[in-house]
N, C-alpha and C positions, 0 to 999 in steps of 0.2 A: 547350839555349839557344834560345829564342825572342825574335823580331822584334816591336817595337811602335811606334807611331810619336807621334813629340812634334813638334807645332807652335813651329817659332821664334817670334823677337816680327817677325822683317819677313813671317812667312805661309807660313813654306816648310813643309814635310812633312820630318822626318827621324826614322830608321830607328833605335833606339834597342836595345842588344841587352841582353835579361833574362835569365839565368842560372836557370834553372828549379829548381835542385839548391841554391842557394845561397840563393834564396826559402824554400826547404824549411826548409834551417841556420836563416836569420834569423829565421823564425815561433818555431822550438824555441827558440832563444838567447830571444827576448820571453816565450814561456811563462813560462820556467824563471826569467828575470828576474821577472815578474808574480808567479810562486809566493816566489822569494826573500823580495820586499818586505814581502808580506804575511804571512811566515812567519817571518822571520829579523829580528829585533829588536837591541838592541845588548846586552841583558840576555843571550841567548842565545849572542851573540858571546864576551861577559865570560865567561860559564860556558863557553866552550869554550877557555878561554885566552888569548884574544887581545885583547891590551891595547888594546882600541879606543876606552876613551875615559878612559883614565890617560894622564897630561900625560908629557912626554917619549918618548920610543922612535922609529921609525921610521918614517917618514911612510904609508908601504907600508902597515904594520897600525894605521893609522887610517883607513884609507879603506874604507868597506863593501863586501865578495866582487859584491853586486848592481852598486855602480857600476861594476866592470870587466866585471863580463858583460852590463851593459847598453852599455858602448861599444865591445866585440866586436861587441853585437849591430847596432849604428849600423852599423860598419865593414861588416858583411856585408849588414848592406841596399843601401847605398850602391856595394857591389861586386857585387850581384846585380841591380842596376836602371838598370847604367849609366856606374859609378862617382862618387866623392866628388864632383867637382865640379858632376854634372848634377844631383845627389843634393842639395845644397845651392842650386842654383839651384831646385833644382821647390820645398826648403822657403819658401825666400824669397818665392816667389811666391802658394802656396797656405796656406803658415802662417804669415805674418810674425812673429807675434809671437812664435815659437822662438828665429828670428835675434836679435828683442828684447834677449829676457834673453839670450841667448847673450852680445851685445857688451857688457850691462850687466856678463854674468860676466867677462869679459875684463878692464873694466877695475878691479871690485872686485877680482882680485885681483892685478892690477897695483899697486893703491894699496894693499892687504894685506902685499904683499910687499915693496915700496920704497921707499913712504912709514911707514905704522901699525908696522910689523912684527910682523903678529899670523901667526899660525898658518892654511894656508890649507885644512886638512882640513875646517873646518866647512863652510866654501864649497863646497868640492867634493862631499859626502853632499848639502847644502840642497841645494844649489840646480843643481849639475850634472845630479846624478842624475834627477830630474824632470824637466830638459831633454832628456836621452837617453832614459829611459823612452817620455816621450810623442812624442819623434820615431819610437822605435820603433814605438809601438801604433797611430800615425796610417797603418802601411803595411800591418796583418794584413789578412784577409778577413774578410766577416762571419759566416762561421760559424766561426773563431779567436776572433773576438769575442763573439760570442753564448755560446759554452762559457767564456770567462773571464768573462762579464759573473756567469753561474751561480757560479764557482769563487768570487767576488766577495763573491755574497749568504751563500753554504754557511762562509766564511769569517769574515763579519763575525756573523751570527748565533750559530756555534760561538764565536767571542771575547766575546761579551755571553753566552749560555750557561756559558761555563769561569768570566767572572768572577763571575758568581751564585755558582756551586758554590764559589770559592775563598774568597770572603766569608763564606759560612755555615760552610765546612768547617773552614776556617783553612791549608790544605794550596795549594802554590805549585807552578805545573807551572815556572815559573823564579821562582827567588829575586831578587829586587833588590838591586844593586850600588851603593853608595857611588861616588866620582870613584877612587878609592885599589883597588876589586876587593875591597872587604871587604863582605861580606852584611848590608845593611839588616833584624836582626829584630824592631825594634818596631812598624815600619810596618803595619799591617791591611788599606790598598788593596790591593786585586787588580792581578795583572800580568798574566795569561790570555798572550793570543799577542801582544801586541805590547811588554812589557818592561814600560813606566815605566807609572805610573797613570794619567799628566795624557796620555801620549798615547792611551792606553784612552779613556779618559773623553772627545776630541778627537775619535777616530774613530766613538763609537758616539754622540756626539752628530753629527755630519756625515752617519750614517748615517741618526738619525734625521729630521733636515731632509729629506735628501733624500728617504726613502720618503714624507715626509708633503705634499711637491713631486711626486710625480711619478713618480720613478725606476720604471724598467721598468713600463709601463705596463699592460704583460701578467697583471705579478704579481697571482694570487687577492687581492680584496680581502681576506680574512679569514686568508690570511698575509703580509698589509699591516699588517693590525691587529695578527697578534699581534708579528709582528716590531717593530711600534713602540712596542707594551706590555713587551717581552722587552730593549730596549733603556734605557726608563726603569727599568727594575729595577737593569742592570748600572751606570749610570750614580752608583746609590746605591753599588754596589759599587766603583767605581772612584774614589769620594771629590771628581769633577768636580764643584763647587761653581760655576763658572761656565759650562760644561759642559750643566751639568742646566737652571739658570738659562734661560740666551740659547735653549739648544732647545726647554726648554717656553714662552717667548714665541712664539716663532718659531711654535713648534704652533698656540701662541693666535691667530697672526696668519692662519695656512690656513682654523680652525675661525671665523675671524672672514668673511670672504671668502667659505669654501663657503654659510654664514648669507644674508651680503648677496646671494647669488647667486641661494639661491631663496629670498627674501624679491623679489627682484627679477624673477620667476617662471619663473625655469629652472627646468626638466624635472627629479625626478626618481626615482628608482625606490621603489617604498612597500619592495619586501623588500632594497635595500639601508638603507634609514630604520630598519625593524626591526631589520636585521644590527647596525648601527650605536650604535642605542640598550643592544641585547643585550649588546654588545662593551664599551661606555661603563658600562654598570651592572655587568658582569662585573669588568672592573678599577678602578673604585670598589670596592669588597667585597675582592677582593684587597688593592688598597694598605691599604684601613682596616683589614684583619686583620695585615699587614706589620708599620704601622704601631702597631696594639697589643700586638701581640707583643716592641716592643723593636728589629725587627731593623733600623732606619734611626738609633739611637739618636748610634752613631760615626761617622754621615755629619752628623747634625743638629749634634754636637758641633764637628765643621769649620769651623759658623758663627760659634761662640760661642771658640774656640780654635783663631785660624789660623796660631798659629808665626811671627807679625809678617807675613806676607803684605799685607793689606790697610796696617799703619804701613808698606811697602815702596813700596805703589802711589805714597803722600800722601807721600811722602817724597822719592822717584828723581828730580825733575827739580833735587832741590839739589846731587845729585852735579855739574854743570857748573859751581858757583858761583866755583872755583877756576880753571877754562881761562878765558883770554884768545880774543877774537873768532876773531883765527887758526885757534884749536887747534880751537874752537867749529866751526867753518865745514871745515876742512879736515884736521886731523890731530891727534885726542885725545894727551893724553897719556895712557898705559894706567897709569901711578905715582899721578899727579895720581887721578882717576878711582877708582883702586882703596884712595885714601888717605879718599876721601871717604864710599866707602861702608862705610870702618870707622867714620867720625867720625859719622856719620848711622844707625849701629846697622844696616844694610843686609845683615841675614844671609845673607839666600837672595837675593840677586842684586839682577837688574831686571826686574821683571815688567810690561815690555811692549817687544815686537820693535821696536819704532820707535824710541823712547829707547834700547833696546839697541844698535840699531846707530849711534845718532849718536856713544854713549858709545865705539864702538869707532871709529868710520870719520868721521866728523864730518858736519854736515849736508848740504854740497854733495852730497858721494860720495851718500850716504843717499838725498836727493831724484831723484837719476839713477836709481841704480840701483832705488828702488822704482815709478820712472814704466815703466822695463824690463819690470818684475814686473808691472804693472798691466796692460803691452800683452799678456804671456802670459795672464794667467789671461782678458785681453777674449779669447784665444784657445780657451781651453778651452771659454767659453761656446760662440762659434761654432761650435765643433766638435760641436756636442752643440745644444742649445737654450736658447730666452732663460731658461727655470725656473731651468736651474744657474745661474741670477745668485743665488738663494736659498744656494746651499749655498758660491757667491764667499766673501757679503756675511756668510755664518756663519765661516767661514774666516777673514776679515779681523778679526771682533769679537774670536774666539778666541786669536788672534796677537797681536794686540794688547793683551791682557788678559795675558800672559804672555809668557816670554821667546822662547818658540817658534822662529821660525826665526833668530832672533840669537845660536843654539846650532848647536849641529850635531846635525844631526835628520833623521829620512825623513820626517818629519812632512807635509811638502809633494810628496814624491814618492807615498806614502799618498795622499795628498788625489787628486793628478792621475792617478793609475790609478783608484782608483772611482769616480769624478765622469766620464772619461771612458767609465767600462765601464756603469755603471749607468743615467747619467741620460739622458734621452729624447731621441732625435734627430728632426727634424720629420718623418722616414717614419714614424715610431713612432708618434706623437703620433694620441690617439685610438683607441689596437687595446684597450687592455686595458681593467682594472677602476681606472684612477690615479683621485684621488681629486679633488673639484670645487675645487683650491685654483688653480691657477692652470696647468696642465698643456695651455698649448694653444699654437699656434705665434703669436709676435707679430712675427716677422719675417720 
C-alpha cells in the first residue's frame, strides 16, 4: 500500500492511500472486461445457452458476463485508490460527463421501472456497461493502454478478415440467432466476431472513419491503407448498406480536406503521393475485378430489395398518431404503439434510436436523457482529441439511421472502448504516419 496525496478544494494536501495489489486486480479485471467486449457477442452467448436475448427468464441471464465483471472491476479501482466515495468525487471533477449519463441512467430507469413498465436489461447492457467500461479504462497506465490499444487494431482487422472469408465461404464461425434461439439460415451476412450483421457493419464502418481521421498516429501508413481497403471489402460482406454509405462520404470528406490542404500549399512528401496513388490504383483494379466477378452482387441486391426497411423509415413517425400529448410527452402506451405498427405494416421495428426511444419512454424522458448522453460522448472526445468528434458524429448518423441503442446492445460500449483506445490524444498528435485529414490538436 502506498501514499499519494490529493489537493482538497480549500488547498489543503491530503494523504490518500493506494492499494498497490489491488491496482494490480483492477488493471486485470479491465483487460479481461476489454477482451470480453470485443470478443463475446450475444450470438455467442445464445450459442452457449443462455437465454440472453429471449423475452421472459431471469433478469440475471439477460444481463451480459462483461457488465458484472466490469462493475467488479469499478468496485476494485475505487477500493484500490481510496475508496468509493473519493473514487467518485475525483470522477466528478475530472470526468463529468460519466456522472452525466450516470444520473441520466438513474432516472431512465426509474421511469422504466414505475412509470413505462418496460424491461430494464436493455438499459443496463447500453448504456451501463459503457459507463463502467470507460470509468475503468480512464484509470489503466499507459503502457495497459498502449497493448490494448494494439489488442484493438489485431481484433478489429481479424473481424473484417473472418467476415471476407465467411461471405465467400458461406461457413459461420457463429450462426445467427432469431429473438426465440432458433438459427437464422437464409441470411448470407457475415457474423465474424461480433454476432449480428448491422453491428459488424457499425464497427468496421467506425473503424474505418476513424483510421481515415487519424487513429494512432504511429500506424505505418500502408497498413493504414490497407486496413481501410480490408474494411470496405467486409463492409460488402456484412450487408451495412448504410454503414458503407455514411463511411465512404465521410472518406470523401478527409480525401476532400487532405486536396484543399495542399492545394492551399501544405507540405508534402512526393513518396508518400506515389505510395498513395499506388494504393488508390491498387484497389480500383481490386474492386473492379470484385465487382465483375459477381461477388458484391447480394450486397447490391440489399438496394433494390430491403425487406420493407426503407417503407419502415417513411413510415415510424405514424406509430404516435394514436397517443394522446400526455402519453406523447411522458409515458407511451407499449399496447397503443405496438397496435400501430401492426396497422402501418411495421415489420422489423423502428429504425431509428430516437423515435425508438420516444416510442418507448416519451419525449420529455428522451430529451433528458439524450442531453446525458451527449455530455458523455463531449467526454470521450476530451479524453482523447477534437478528431474523435469525426467518429461522435459517425456514431450519432449510424444510431440514428437504426434502432441501435433503443435495443439492448454493446453497441455503444464497442464504440467507447475503441474510440477511447485507438484515437489520438494531443501527446500523440504528430508522432506518426496519420493521414492529412484533420489529425491535429484544436484544442
Amino acid at each position: 500500500m502506498i501514499g499519494v496525496a490529493e489537493t482538497t478544494a480549500i488547498g489543503r494536501v491530503r494523504p490518500v492511500q493506494v492499494h498497490r495489489g489491488g491496482v494490480r486486480v483492477a488493471v486485470a479485471l479491465t483487460v479481461v472486461a476489454v477482451i470480453m467486449v470485443l470478443l463475446v457477442s450475444n450470438m455467442v452467448l445464445i450459442a452457449a445457452g443462455i437465454p440472453y436475448g429471449s423475452p421472459g427468464g431471469s433478469l440475471v441471464l439477460k444481463i451480459h458476463p462483461v457488465t458484472y465483471l466490469s462493475a467488479v472491476a469499478v468496485l476494485v479501482w475505487a477500493w484500490a485508490s481510496g475508496g468509493f466515495g473519493r473514487f467518485v468525487a475525483r470522477l466528478a471533477v475530472e470526468r463529468p460527463g460519466i456522472i452525466a449519463l450516470t444520473a441520466g441512467i438513474v432516472l431512465l430507469l426509474f421511469h422504466a421501472a414505475a412509470v413505462v413498465k418496460l424491461s430494464l436489461s436493455p438499459i443496463i447492457d447500453t448504456f451501463i456497461l459503457p459507463v463502467l467500461l470507460y470509468a475503468a479504462l480512464v484509470q489503466i497506465d499507459e503502457r495497459t493502454r498502449a497493448r490494448l490499444e494494439i489488442l484493438v487494431h489485431v481484433v478489429l482487422v481479424a473481424n473484417a478478415a473472418l467476415g471476407v472469408v465467411e461471405y465467400v465461404s458461406g461457413w459461420r464461425l457463429t450462426p445467427m440467432y432469431d429473438i426465440d434461439g432458433t438459427v437464422i439460415g437464409f441470411d448470407w451476412r457475415s457474423t465474424a466476431l461480433f454476432g449480428h450483421p448491422l453491428a459488424n457493419a457499425f464497427m468496421n464502418g467506425n473503424y474505418f472513419v476513424a483510421l481515415a481521421c487519424g487513429a494512432t498516429p504511429r500506424l505505418p501508413r500502408m497498413l493504414r491503407y490497407g486496413f481501410m481497403g480490408l474494411t470496405v471489402l467486409a463492409m460488402i460482406a456484412f450487408g451495412g448498406r448504410t454503414a458503407m454509405v455514411v463511411g465512404l462520404a465521410f472518406g470523401g470528406v478527409f480525401a476532400a480536406i487532405g486536396a484543399a490542404k495542399t492545394l492551399a500549399g501544405n507540405r508534402f512528401s512526393m513518396n508518400q503521393a506515389i505510395l498513395g496513388v499506388a494504393v488508390a490504383a491498387l484497389g480500383a483494379i481490386a474492386v473492379v475485378m470484385f465487382l465483375d466477378s459477381g461477388g458484391a452482387d447480394r450486397f447490391f441486391d440489399r438496394f433494390t430489395n430491403d425487406h420493407g426497411s426503407a417503407k419502415t423509415r417513411v413510415s415510424m413517425l405514424k406509430i404516435f398518431g394514436d397517443l394522446t400529448w400526455e402519453q406523447f410527452l411522458l409515458w407511451p402506451d407499449a399496447e397503443l404503439i405496438v397496435q400501430a405498427q401492426r396497422e402501418f405494416s411495421l415489420r422489423i421495428g423502428v429504425e431509428s434510436s430516437e423515435v425508438a426511444f420516444v416510442a418507448n419512454y416519451g419525449l420529455i424522458p428522451t430529451l433528458v436523457f439524450f442531453a446525458a448522453l451527449a455530455a458523455f460522448l463531449r467526454e470521450l472526445v476530451r479524453g482523447t482529441s477534437p478528431v474523435a468528434w469525426w467518429s461522435v458524429t459517425y456514431f450519432v448518423v449510424i444510431m440514428s439511421a437504426s434502432i441501435g441503442i433503443a435495443a439492448k446492445t454493446t453497441a455503444l460500449a464497442l464504440f467507447v472502448v475503441v474510440t477511447h483506445l485507438i484515437m489520438p490524444r494531443p501527446e500523440t498528435i504528430g508522432e506518426g504516419a496519420a493521414p492529412e485529414t484533420g489529425a491535429t490538436n484544436h484544442g
